[in-house]
Structure formats: C-alpha cells, structure tokens
C-alpha positions, 0 to 999 in steps of 0.5 A, a space after each residue: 483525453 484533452 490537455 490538462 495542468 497539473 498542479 505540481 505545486 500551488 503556484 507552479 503549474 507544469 503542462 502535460 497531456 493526457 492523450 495517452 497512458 504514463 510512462 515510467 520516464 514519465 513518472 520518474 521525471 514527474 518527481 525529480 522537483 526542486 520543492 519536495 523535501 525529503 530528509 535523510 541521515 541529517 541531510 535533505 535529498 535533492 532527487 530521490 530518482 537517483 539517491 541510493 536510498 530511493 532510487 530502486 524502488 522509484 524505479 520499481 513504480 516507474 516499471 509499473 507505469 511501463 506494465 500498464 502502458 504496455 498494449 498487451 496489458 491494456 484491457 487487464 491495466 486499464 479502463 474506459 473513462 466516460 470521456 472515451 480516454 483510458 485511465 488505470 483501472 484502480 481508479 475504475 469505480 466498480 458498478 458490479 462484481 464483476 468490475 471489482 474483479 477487474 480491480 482484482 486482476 489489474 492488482 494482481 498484475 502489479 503485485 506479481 512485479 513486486 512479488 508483493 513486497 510493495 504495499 503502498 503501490 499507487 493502486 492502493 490510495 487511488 482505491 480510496 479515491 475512488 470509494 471517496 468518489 463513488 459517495 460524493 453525497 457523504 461529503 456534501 453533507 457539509 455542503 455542495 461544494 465539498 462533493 464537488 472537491 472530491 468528484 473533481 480531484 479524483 477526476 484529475 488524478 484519474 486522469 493524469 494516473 498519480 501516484 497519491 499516498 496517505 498520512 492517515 494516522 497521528 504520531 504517537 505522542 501521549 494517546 492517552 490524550 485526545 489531539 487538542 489536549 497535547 501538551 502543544 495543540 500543533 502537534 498533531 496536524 490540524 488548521 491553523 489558519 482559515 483563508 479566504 482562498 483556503 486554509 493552513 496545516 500545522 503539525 505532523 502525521 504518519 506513517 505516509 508509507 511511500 509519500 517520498 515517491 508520490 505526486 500527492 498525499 492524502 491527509 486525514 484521520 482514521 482514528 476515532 476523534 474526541 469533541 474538541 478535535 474539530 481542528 484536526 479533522 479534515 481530509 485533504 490533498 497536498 502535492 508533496 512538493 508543496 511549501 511546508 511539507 518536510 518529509 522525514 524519511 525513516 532509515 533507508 534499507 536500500 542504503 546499505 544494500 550492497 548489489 540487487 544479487 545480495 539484496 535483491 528485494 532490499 534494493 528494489 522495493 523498500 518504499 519506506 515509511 516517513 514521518 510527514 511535517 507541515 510547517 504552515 502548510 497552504 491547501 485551496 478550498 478545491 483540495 479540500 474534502 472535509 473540513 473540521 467534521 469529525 463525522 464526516 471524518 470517520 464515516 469516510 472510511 465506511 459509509 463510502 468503499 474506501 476502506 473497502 476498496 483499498 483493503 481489497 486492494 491490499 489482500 490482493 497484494 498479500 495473496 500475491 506476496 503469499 505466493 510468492 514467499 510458497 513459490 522461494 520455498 519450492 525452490 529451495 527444497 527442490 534445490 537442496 533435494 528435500 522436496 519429496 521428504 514426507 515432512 517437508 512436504 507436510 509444512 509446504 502443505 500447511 504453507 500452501 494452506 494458509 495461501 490459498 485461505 487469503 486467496 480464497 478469502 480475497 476471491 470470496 470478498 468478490 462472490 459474497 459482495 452486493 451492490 448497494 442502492 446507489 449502484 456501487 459494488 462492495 467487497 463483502 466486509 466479513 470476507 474482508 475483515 475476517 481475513 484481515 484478523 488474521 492476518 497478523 497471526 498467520 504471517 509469522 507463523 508462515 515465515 517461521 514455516 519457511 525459516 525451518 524448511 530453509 535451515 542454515 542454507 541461507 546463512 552459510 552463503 558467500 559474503 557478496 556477489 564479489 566472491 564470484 569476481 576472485 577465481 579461487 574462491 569462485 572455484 570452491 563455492 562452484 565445488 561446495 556450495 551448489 545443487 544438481 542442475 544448478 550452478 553456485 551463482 545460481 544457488 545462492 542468489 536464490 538463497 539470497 532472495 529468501 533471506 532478504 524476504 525473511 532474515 534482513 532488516 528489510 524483511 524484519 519491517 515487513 513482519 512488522 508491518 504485515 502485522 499492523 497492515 490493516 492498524 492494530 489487531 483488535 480494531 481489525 477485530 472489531 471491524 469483523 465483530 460489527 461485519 459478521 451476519 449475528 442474526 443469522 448465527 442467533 436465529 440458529 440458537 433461536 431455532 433450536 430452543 424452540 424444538 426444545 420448548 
C-alpha cells in the first residue's frame, strides 16, 4: 500500500502510511483530536480515550484493531486488495458465497471479543460501504461524478481501515409531518447552502450509535421521503471532528460503573448512542454520494447490498451475542447445581433453540444467496428478513428464559468488588456465597456478569435496542412480505385446485 493522507478534518490533513494493518495504539491516537466535539452532562469531552465515559469501549475497538492485525488472524480478518495490500475483510465485496462467509468468519471473530454486546463494531458501516461500492452505477445515475464519489471513499476507508458509523434516521419531532413541513425546515439535516467546492449541512440526525468513537459518519435517510424533501436527501461522509459536528452523547452507562468485576459488560462495550447536530457544516463534492435525490436515497439500501451486507453483519453479531447469553446461563446452573434438573434442562433447551434458529438463519442467508448479473453475491433477503422479524419478539422472551433460571442468585450479591478487600467480610461471602469447585470471587463475577447482561440499565438499552435493531418491527415485517417467494406459495393453491377442478 503506498502513503496515503488522511483527511482528518477539511483543511487539517495528517500523513500516515498503509503498508501495514492498524493497530489499536493507532486507532486510539486517530481519535484523540482537538476538533470532535462530544457533549456530556453539560459539558464537552476533551478525549474521549481517556473520559470515563468512553474510555472502556475505546479501548474494547482499539482490541479489535490489535485481532485483525495479529498474524495468526490474517487470513480470517482480512483480504487481498487488487493493489497486493491487505485490508479488513468487511470491506471485501464479496463476488461468490463463499466470500460473504468470509465476511462471516471475520464478524464472528470480532463479535465473540465483545460477546456480541457491541452492535455498531467498525465491520458494521464498513459492509454498507462496500454494498454502496459494489453498485457505483446506481449513483452515477445522478451523474458520473457521484459513482466515482463512492468508489473512491470506499477505497480510502478500505485502505486506511476507518471506523465510520451512521446518523441514518431523523429525530422524532412531529412524524406526522414530512422534513420540509416542520415547524423549522433546519431541523431535520438537510442543505442549506450549494458551494462551488460543496455544500452546507444543517440540522440534526440520530441515533449515530458509536459515532463518538468513529473516524467518519455517514449521513443519509433510510426513511421514506415525501416530494419536498429534496433538501434532506443526500448520503454523505463528514470526519466527526469536522467544523459544526456537535455530538451530543446520550447518558454514558460506564459513568457510573464502579469496577470491570461490578460491571464487566457496562465498563467495556457501552458504545452509546448520540444525537448528531450540524451547525453549517462544510462537505467537498468528492464526499458527497447523493445529492437531493430522493430515489437514489431510498434505492441505496436496496438496489445495492447495503442493507443486505450490513445486516448480515448484524445477525452475526446477534448469533454471537445469543451464544454467549446460552453460554452465562450453563454456568450459572453448573454453578448452583441445577444443570441436570429435567426442567432446567427443558428451558436451556427452548434457549439453545432459538440460538441455533438465528445461527442457522444467519448461515441460510449464506446457502440460499445468489450472485446477481453484475457479479455480486447476496445474502438471501427472506433468510435475512425472516430472522429480523423475529427478532424483537424472541429476545425478550430469551432473557426472560434466563432471568428465571438465574432466580435471585444475582441479586443477593455482595455490593462490589471492594468487599473481597475487608477480611471479615471476604471470610462470610467465601462461607456462603460460593459453589463447589469454585471460590465466592469467582461465583459472583460470573453472577455479576449476568446481571449486567439482563438486569442493569445497560442491559435494559440492549433490550431496547435488539427490539429496533433492524428499525420498527412492521417495517421489518414489510421487508420480509416484499422478500418471501408468494409465487411459489400460490403455484402450490394453483395446483391443487386444478386437481379439484
């Protein structure tokens, strides 16, 4: 890979050089900048590296930076570029089946050092790149100049492996409303301004999940537009530490967690969710992707691989997070001696179930694609979406599952890890809150564990956010409607009414 530049700003450029994977030094120095603004409790953050708020889940990416650099992981991690230079494999477009189960492998990776707890990982948005990238003709349809926008940031961010999150969605201020008809037409982000060099953002998007950590987020609309709303759809990249990008940061749940031994999953993975404002905020043409085209806007997500690829991605992540939500509760039995009852055997069955349904429907999105005439392999959308509507009505019912089989052993747990520091009180937790084979420390970070995944307000957002992961349910749901083979099912009623005949 030769040397390239990275526009770390507009105006600010910093060198770097590709000829080899990043790091997680490097990435971490990548997002300690003076021009991202990130606003916490009434305050701005001045490193988000190092703010409590942040740091564990900064920390948690720069590992998976350190995963895909590691030699041992190259061939699963990452993939040859036509240039000879290795870049992350999510931003591989995949030509056959078989490439989107290397997409696969390399999330699966990712996701187990997470335990899946991290939706917005940098493979998420990167897959969405690389749909984009691997259609630059539905673009161009505006004209040449947009496809060649896309082609080449993808290129730069494939090979300078950024980290790019998403503000996709406008804020929920009065929907029933199109964007030009709020009660200010700068509310919802859109163009202000049309530059000789470029053109000037204004307004607010959400829910940009992770963009406090990110290199660069990606604005657009997946919503439906109405005539009118030309202004507000583009699709464009901005650095987040550009001029006018606030980011105001929802409340942090690493804040208040006390120890990683307390809050093992609160500390390390909370990626928090923001509110993204523009206040003028400058974009060059050659970031630009789309511009005033409400077509173009919505056919993104599905005349390209986008939505396809990136929600690939995300089931993954889920059959992951699935696993390891079966694998807290085996140990939990195992611990308190229930494993072998016959009926917690028949709810970790039911659990195990539903696991290996998404798994399975994550593998069938692979077997049941096709590669379409321009050479690009497809998840199949009906394995795809089928699991998606799902989705929201299976994870509660599984953490509900878990909740019961854990009973009050994660509630009557000592009040921190400090306990263990006091010898009178280390000597009654070892005497009564332990398990055969195991000591009371080693009991109660595991119990801690579980109530971090299903009990804390951290766990209370995942719930939330599993539930609209892929947006609401009966959009999801019409995406499955407009997925499912109906011919196929008719030809079958077709048939044997003809018999009758």
């Amino acid at each position: 890979m030769t040397e390239s530049t990275v526009l770390s700003r507009p105006g600010q450029e910093v060198s770097t050089t590709g000829n080899s994977l990043r790091s997680g030094a490097d990435y971490l120095a990548s997002i300690k900048d003076d021009g991202r603004r990130v606003f916490l409790d009434g305050e701005i953050v001045r490193d988000v590296t190092t703010h409590k708020a942040f740091q564990g889940a900064a920390k948690s990416i720069a590992r998976l930076y350190d995963i895909a650099a590691e030699p041992e992981n190259r061939e699963v991690m990452t993939f040859e570029t036509s240039s000879g230079t290795r870049a992350l494999r999510c931003y591989q477009i995949a030509h056959t089946l078989e490439e989107l189960g290397e997409r696969r492998r390399m999330s699966e990776r990712w996701a187990a050092s997470t335990g899946g707890m991290m939706g917005r990982s940098p493979d998420h948005v990167a897959s969405f790149l690389a749909g984009f990238a691997a259609k630059p003709a539905l673009f161009g349809q505006a004209g040449d100049q947009f496809a060649r926008n896309v082609t080449n940031f993808y290129e730069y961010a494939r090979d300078n492996h950024l980290y790019a999150a998403y503000a996709i969605v406008p804020p929920q201020i009065d929907r029933s409303k199109p964007a030009h008809q709020q009660s200010d037409p700068t509310l919802y982000a859109g163009v202000v301004k049309e530059r000789d060099d470029g053109i000037v953002l204004r307004g607010a998007q959400q829910l940009a999940t992770g963009a406090v950590l990110a290199d660069y987020v990606y604005l657009s609309v997946i919503h439906p537009m109405q005539p009118g709303d030309e202004a507000y759809a583009n699709g464009v990249m901005i650095p987040v530490n550009a001029p006018g990008v606030k980011i105001y940061s929802r409340r942090s749940f690493a804040s208040t967690a006390n120890s990683t031994f307390d809050y093992p999953l609160s500390s390390r993975f909370d990626e928090t969710d923001s509110l993204l404002v523009l206040d003028d905020v400058f974009v060059p043409w050659e970031h630009v992707f789309i511009y005033r085209n409400r077509q173009i806007c919505w056919d993104q997500w599905w005349k390209a691989p986008s939505h396809s690829w990136g929600n690939h991605q995300a089931q993954v992540r889920y059959a992951t997070k699935l696993r390891f939500m079966l694998g807290i509760t085996k140990r939990i039995n195992e611990l308190t001696g229930n494993d072998a009852l016959p009926p917690v055997q028949i709810q970790v069955g039911e659990l195990a179930a539903m696991a290996t349904i998404v798994e399975s429907m994550v593998l069938a999105q692979e077997v049941q694609g096709h590669v379409d005439e321009d050479g690009i392999a497809w998840p199949s959308k009906a394995a795809l979406y089928s699991v998606m509507s799902l989705q929201s009505q299976m994870n509660p019912k599984m953490v509900d599952i878990v909740r019961e089989l854990s009973g009050g052993s994660m509630i009557a747990l000592p009040s921190s890890v400090r306990d263990y520091e006091n010898p009178e009180i280390a000597a009654d937790m070892e005497r009564y809150v332990s398990s055969p084979g195991s000591t009371s420390r080693e009991r109660v970070a595991l119990l801690k564990m579980a109530w971090d995944l299903i009990g804390t307000e951290f766990a209370g957002r995942h719930q939330q956010y599993e539930k609209f992961y892929g947006g609401a349910s009966f959009l999801v749901k019409q995406n499955m409607a407009r997925a499912y083979d109906f011919t196929r099912a008719k030809k079958i009623v077709n048939d044997i009414l003809a018999l009758a005949d």
